[in-house]
N, CA, C and O atoms as a printed pandas DataFrame, in Angstrom:
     atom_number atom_name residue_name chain_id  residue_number  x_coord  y_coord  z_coord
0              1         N          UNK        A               1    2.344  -15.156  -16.515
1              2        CA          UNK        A               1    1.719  -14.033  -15.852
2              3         C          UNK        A               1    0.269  -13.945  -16.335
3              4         O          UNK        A               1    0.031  -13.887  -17.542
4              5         N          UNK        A               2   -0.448  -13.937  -15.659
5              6        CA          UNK        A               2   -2.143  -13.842  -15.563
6              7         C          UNK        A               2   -2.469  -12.517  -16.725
7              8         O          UNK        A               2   -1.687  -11.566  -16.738
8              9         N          UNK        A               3   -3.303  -12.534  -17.389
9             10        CA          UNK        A               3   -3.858  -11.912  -18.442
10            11         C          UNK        A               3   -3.992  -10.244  -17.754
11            12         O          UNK        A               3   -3.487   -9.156  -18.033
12            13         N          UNK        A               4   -4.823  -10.675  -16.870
13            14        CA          UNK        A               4   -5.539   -9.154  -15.940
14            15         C          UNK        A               4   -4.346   -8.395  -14.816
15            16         O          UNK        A               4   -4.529   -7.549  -13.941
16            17         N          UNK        A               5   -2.706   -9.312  -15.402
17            18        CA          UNK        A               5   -2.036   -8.579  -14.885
18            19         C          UNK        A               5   -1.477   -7.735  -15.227
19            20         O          UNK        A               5   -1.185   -6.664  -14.696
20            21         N          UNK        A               6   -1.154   -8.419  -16.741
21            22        CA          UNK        A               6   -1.020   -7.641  -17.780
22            23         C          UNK        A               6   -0.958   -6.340  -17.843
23            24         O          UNK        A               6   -0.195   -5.378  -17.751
24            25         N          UNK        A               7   -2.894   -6.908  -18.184
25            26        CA          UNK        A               7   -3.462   -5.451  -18.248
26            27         C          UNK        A               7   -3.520   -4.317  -17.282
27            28         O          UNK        A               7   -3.559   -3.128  -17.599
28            29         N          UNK        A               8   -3.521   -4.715  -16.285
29            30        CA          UNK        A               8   -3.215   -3.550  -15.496
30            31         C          UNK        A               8   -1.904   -2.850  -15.471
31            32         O          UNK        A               8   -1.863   -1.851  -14.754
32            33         N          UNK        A               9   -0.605   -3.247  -16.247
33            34        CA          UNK        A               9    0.323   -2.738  -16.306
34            35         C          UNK        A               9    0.274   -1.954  -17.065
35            36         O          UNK        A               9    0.469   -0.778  -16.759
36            37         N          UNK        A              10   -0.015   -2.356  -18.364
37            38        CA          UNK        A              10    0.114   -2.068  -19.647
38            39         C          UNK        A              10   -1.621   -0.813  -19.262
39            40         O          UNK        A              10   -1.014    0.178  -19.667
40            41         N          UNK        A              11   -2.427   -0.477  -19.037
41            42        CA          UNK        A              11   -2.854    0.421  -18.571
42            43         C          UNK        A              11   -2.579    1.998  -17.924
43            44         O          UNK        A              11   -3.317    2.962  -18.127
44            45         N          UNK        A              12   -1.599    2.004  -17.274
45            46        CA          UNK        A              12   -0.743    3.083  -16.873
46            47         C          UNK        A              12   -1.362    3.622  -15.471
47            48         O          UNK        A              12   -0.588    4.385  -14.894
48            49         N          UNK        A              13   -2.783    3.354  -14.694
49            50        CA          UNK        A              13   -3.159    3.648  -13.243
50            51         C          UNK        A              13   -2.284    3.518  -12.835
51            52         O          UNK        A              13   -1.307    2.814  -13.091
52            53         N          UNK        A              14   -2.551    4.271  -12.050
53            54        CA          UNK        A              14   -2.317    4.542  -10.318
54            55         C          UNK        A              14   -2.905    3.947   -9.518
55            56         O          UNK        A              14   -4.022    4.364   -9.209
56            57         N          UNK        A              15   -2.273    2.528   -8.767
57            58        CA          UNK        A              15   -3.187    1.523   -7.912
58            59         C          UNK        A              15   -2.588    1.811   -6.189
59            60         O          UNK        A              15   -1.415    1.797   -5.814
60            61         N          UNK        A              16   -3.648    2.026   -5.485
61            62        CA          UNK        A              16   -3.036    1.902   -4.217
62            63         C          UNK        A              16   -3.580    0.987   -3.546
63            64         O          UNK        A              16   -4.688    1.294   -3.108
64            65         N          UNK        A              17   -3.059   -0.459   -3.194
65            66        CA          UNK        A              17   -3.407   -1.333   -2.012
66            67         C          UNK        A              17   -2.923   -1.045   -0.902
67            68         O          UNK        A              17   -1.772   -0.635   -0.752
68            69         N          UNK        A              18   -4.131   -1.311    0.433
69            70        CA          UNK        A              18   -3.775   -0.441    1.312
70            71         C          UNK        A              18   -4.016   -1.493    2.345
71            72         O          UNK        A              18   -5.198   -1.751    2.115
72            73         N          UNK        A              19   -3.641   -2.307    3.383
73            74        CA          UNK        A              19   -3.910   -2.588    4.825
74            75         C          UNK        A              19   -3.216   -2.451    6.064
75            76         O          UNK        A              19   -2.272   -1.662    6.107
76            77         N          UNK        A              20   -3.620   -3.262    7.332
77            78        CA          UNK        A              20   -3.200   -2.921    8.379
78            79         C          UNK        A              20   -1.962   -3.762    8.821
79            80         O          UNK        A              20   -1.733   -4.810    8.217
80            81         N          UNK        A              21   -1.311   -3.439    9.641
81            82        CA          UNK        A              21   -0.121   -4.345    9.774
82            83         C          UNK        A              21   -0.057   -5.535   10.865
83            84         O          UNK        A              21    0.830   -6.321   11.198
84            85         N          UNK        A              22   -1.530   -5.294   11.318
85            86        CA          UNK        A              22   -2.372   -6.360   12.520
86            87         C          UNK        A              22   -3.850   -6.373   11.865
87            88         O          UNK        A              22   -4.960   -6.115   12.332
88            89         N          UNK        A              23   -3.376   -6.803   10.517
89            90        CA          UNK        A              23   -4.759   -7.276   10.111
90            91         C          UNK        A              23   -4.974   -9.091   10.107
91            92         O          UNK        A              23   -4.516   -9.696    9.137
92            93         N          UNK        A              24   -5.623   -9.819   11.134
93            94        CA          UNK        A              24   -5.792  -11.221   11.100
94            95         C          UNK        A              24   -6.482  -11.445    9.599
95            96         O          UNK        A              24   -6.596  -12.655    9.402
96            97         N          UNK        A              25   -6.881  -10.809    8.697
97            98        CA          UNK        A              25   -8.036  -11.945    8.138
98            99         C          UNK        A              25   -7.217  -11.464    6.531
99           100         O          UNK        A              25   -7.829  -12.079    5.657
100          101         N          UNK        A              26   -6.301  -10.769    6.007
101          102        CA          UNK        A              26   -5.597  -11.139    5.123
102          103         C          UNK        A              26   -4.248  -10.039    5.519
103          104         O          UNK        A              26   -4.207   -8.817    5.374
104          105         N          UNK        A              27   -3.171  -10.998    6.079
105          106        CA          UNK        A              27   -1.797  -10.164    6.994
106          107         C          UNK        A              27   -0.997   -9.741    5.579
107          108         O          UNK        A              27   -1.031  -10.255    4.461
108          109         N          UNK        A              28   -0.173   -8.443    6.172
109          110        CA          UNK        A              28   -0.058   -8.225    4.911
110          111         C          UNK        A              28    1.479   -8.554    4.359
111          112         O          UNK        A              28    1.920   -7.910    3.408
112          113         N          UNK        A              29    2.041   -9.288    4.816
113          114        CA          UNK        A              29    3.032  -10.345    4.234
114          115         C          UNK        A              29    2.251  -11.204    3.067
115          116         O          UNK        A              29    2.185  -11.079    1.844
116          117         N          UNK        A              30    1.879  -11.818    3.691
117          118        CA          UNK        A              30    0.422  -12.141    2.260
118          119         C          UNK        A              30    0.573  -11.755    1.257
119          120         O          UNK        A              30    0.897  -12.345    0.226
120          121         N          UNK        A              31    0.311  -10.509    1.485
121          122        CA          UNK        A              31    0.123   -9.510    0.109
122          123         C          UNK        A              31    1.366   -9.577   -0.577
123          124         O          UNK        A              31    1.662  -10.027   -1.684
124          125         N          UNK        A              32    2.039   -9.024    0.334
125          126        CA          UNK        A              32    3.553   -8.701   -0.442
126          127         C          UNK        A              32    3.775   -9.892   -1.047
127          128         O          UNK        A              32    4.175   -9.695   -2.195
128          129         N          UNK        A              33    3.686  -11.115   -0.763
129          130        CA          UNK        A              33    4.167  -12.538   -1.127
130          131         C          UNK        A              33    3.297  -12.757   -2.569
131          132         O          UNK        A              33    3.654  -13.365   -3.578
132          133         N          UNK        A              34    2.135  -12.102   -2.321
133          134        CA          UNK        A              34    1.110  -12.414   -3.632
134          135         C          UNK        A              34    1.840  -11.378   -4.602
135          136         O          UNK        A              34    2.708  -12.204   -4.884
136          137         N          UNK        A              35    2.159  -10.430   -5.236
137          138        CA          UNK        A              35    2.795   -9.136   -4.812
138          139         C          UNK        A              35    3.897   -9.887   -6.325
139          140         O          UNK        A              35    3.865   -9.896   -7.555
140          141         N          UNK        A              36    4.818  -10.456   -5.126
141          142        CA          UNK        A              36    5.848  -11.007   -5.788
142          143         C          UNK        A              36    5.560  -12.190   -6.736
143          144         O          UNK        A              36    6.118  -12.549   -7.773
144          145         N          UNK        A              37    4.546  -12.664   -6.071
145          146        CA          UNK        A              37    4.175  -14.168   -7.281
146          147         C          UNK        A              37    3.665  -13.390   -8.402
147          148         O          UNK        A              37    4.161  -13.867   -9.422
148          149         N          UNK        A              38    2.967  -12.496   -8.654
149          150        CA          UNK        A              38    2.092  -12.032   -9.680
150          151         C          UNK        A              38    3.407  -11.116  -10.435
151          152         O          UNK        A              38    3.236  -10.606  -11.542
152          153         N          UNK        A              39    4.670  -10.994   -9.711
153          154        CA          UNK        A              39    5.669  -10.621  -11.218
154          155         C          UNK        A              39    5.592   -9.335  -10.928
155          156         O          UNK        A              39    5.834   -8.587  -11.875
156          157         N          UNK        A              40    5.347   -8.872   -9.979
157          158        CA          UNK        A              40    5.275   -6.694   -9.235
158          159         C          UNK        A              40    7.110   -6.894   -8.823
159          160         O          UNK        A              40    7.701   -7.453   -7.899
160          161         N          UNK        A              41    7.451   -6.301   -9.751
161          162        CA          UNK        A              41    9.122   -5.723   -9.582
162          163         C          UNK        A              41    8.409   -4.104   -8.426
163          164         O          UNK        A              41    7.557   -3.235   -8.611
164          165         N          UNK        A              42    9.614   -4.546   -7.007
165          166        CA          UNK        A              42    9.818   -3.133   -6.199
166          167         C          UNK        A              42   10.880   -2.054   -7.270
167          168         O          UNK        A              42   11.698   -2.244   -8.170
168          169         N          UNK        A              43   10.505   -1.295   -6.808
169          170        CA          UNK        A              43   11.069    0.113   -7.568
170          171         C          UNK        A              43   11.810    0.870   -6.574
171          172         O          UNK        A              43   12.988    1.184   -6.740
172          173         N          UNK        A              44   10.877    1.275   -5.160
173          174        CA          UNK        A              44   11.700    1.923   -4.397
174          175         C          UNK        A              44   10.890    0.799   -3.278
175          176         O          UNK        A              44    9.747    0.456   -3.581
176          177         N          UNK        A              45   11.565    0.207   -1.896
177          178        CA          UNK        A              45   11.698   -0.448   -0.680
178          179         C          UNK        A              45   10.761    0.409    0.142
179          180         O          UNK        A              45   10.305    1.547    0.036
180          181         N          UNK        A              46   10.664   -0.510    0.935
181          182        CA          UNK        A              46    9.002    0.149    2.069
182          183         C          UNK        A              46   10.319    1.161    3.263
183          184         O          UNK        A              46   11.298    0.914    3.967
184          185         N          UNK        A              47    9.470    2.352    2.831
185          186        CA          UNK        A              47    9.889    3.273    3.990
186          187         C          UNK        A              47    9.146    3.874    4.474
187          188         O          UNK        A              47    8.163    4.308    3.873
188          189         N          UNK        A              48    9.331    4.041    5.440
189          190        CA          UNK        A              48    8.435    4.505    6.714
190          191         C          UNK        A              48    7.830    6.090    6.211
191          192         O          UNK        A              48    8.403    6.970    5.569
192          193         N          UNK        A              49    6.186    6.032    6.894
193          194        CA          UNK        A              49    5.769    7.187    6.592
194          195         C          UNK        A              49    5.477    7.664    7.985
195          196         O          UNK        A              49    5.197    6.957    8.952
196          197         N          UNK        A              50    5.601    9.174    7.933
197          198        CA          UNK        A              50    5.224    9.699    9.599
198          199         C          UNK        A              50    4.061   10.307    9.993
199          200         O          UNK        A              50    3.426   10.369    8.941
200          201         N          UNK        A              51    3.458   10.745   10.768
201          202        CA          UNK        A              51    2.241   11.312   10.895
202          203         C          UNK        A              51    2.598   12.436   10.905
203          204         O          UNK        A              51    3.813   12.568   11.053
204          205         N          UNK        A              52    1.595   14.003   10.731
205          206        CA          UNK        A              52    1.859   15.628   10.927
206          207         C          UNK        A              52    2.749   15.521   12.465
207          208         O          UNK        A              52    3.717   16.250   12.679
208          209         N          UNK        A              53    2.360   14.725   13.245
209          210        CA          UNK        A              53    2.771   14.902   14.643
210          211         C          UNK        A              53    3.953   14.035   15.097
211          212         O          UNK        A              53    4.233   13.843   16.281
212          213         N          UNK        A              54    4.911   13.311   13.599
213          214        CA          UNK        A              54    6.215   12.842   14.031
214          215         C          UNK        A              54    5.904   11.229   14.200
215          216         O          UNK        A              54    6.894   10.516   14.036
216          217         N          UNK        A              55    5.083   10.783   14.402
217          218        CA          UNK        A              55    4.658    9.511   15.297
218          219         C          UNK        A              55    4.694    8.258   13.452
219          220         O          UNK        A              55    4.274    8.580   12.341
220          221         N          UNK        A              56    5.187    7.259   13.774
221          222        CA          UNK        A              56    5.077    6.445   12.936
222          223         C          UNK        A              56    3.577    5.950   12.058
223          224         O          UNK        A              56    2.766    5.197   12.597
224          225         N          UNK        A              57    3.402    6.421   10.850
225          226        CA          UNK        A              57    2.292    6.409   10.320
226          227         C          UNK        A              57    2.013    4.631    9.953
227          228         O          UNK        A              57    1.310    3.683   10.301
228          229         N          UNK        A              58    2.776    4.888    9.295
229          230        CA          UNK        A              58    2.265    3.244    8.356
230          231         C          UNK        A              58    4.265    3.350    7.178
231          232         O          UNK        A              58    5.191    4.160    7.229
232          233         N          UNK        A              59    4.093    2.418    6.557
233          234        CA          UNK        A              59    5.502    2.136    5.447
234          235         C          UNK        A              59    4.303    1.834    3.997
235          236         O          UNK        A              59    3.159    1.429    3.794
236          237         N          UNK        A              60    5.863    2.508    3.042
237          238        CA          UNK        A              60    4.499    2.259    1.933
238          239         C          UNK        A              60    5.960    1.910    0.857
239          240         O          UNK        A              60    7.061    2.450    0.747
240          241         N          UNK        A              61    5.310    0.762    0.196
241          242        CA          UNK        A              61    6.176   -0.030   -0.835
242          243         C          UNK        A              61    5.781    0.225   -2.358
243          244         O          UNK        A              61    4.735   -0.357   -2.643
244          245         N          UNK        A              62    6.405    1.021   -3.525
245          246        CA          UNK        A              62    6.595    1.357   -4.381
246          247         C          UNK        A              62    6.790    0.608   -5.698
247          248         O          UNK        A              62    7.689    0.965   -6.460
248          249         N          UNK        A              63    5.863   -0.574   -6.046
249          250        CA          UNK        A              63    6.428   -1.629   -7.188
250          251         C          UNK        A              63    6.323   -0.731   -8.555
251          252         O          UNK        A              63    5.828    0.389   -8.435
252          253         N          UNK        A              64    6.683   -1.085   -9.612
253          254        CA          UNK        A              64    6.594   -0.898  -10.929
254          255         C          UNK        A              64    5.571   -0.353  -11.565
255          256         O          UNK        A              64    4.527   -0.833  -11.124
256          257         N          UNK        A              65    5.356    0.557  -12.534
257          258        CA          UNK        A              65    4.093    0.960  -13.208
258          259         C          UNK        A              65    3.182    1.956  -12.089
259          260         O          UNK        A              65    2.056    2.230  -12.503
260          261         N          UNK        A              66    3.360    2.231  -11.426
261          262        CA          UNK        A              66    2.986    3.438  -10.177
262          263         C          UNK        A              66    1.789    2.150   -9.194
263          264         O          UNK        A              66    0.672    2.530   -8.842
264          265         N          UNK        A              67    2.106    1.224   -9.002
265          266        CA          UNK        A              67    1.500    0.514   -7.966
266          267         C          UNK        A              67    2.085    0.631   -6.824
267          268         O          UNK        A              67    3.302    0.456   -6.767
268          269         N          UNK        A              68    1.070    1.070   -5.245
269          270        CA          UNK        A              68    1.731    1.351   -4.310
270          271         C          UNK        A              68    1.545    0.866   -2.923
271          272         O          UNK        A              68    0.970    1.675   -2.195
272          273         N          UNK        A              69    1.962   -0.493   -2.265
273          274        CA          UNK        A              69    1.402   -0.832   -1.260
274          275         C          UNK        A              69    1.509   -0.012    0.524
275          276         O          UNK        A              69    2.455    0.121    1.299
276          277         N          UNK        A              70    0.486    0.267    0.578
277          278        CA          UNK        A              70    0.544    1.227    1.852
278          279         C          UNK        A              70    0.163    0.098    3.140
279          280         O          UNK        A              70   -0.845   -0.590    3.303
280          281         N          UNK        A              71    1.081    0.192    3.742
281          282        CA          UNK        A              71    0.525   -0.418    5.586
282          283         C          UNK        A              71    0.425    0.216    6.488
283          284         O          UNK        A              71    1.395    0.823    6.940
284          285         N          UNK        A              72   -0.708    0.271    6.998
285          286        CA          UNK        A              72   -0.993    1.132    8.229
286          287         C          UNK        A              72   -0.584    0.634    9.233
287          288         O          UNK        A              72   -0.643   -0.586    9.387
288          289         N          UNK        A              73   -0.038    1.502   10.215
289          290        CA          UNK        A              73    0.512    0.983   11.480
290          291         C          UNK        A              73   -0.391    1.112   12.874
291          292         O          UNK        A              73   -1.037    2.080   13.275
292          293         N          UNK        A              74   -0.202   -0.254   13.496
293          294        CA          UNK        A              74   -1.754   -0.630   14.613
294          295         C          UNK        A              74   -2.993   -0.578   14.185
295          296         O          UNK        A              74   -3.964   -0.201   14.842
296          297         N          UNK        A              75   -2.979   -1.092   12.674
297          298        CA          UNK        A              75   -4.776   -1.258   11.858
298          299         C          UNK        A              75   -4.727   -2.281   11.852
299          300         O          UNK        A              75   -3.610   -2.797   11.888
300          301         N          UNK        A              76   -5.955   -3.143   11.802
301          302        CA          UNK        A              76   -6.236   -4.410   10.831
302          303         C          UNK        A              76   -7.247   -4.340    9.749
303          304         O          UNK        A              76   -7.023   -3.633    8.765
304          305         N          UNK        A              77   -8.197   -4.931    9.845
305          306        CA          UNK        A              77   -8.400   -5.119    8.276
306          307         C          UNK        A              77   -9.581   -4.154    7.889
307          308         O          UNK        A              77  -10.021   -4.243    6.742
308          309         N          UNK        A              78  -10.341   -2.880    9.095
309          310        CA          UNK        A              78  -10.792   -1.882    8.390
310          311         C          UNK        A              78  -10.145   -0.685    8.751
311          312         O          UNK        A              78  -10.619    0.178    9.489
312          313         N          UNK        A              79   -8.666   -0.660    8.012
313          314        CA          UNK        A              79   -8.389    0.680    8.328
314          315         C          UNK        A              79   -8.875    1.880    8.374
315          316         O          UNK        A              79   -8.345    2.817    8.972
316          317         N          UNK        A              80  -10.161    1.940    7.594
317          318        CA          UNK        A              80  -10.578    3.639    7.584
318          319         C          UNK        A              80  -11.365    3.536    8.665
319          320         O          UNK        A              80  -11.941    4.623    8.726
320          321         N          UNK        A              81  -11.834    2.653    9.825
321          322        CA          UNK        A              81  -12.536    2.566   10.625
322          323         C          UNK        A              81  -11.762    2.698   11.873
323          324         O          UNK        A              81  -12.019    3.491   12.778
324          325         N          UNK        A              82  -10.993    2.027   11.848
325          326        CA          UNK        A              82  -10.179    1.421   13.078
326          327         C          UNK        A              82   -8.986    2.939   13.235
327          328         O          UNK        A              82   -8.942    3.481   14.339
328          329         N          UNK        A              83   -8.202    3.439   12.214
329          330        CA          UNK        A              83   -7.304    4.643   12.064
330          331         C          UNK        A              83   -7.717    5.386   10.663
331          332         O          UNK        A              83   -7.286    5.345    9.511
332          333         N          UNK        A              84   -8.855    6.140   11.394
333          334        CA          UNK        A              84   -9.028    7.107    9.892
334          335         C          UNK        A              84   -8.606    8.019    9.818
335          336         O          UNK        A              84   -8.857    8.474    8.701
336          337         N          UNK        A              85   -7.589    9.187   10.843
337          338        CA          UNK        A              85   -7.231   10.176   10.284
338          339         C          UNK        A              85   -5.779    9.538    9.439
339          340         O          UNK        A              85   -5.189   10.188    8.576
340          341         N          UNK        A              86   -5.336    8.051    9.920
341          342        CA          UNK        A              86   -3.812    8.074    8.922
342          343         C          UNK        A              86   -4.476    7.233    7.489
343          344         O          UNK        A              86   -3.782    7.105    6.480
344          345         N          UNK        A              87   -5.845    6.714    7.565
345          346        CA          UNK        A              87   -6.368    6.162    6.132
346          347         C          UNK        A              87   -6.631    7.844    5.635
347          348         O          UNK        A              87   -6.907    7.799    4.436
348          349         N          UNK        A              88   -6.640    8.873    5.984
349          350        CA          UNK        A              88   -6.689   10.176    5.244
350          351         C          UNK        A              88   -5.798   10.866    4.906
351          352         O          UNK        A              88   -5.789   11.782    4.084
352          353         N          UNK        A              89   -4.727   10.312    5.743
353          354        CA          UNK        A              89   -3.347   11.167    5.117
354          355         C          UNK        A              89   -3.156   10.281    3.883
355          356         O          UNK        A              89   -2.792   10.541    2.736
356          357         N          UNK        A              90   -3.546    9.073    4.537
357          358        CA          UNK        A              90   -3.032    7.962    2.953
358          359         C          UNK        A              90   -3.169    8.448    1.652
359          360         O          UNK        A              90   -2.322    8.809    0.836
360          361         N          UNK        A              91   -4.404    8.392    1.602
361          362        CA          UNK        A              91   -5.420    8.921    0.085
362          363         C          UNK        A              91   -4.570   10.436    0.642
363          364         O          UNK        A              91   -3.461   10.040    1.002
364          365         N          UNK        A              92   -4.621   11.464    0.781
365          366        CA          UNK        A              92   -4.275   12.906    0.360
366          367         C          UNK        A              92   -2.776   12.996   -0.104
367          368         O          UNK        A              92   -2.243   13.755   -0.913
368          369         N          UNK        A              93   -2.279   12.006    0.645
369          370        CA          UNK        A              93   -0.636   11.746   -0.041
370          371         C          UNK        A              93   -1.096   10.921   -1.238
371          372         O          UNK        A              93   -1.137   11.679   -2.207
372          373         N          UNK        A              94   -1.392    9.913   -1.512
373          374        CA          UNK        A              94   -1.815    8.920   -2.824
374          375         C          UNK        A              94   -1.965   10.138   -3.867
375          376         O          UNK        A              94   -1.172   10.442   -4.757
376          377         N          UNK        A              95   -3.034   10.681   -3.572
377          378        CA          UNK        A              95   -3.648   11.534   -4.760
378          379         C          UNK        A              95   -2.708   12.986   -5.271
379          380         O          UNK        A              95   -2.686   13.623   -6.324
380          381         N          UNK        A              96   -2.097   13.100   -4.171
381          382        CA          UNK        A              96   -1.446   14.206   -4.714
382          383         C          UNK        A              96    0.218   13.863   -5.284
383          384         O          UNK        A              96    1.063   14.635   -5.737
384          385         N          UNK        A              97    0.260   12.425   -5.051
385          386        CA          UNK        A              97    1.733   12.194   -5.764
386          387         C          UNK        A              97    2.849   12.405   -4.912
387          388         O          UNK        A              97    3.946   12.739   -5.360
388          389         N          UNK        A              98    2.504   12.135   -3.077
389          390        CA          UNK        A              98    3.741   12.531   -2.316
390          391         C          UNK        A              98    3.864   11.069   -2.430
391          392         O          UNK        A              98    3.459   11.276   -3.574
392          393         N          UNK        A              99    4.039    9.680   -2.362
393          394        CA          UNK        A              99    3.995    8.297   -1.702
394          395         C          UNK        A              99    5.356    8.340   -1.668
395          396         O          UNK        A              99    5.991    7.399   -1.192
């Protein structure tokens, strides 16, 4: 396991990686796959998040040490551009500890 992975465990943050689920230029299977090579034990399984208005937000995956991968649903790779009111629920849920 990589040094700087370590350390970010052994650190105690709060990391949120965040992309789109139609992002061409890094998909986020990718991630998850990188995710798993780098030794990120899931904690709790990607479940679906909803919007205020019921409608499918994005799924957000829960690994070890409070790391939290969020996917936005119908983003690609600038979510706060492309869907910024659900890149705002993201961060207001992130920060306040709902994920």
């Amino acid at each position: 396991m990589p040094l700087f992975n370590t350390a970010f465990k052994q650190a105690g943050l709060k990391i949120l990686l965040y992309t789109g689920n139609v992002d061409a230029v890094v998909p986020y299977v990718a991630t998850e796959y990188y995710l798993e090579q780098m030794g990120w034990k899931v904690v709790q399984q990607k479940k679906a998040i909803k919007n205020p208005r019921g409608s499918l937000e994005g799924w957000v995956t829960q690994y070890e040490n409070n790391l939290y991968y969020y996917v936005i649903n119908a983003a690609g790779h600038m979510v706060p551009c492309e869907k910024p009111s659900a890149a705002l629920n993201m961060f207001e849920n992130f920060i306040a500890g709902n994920l």
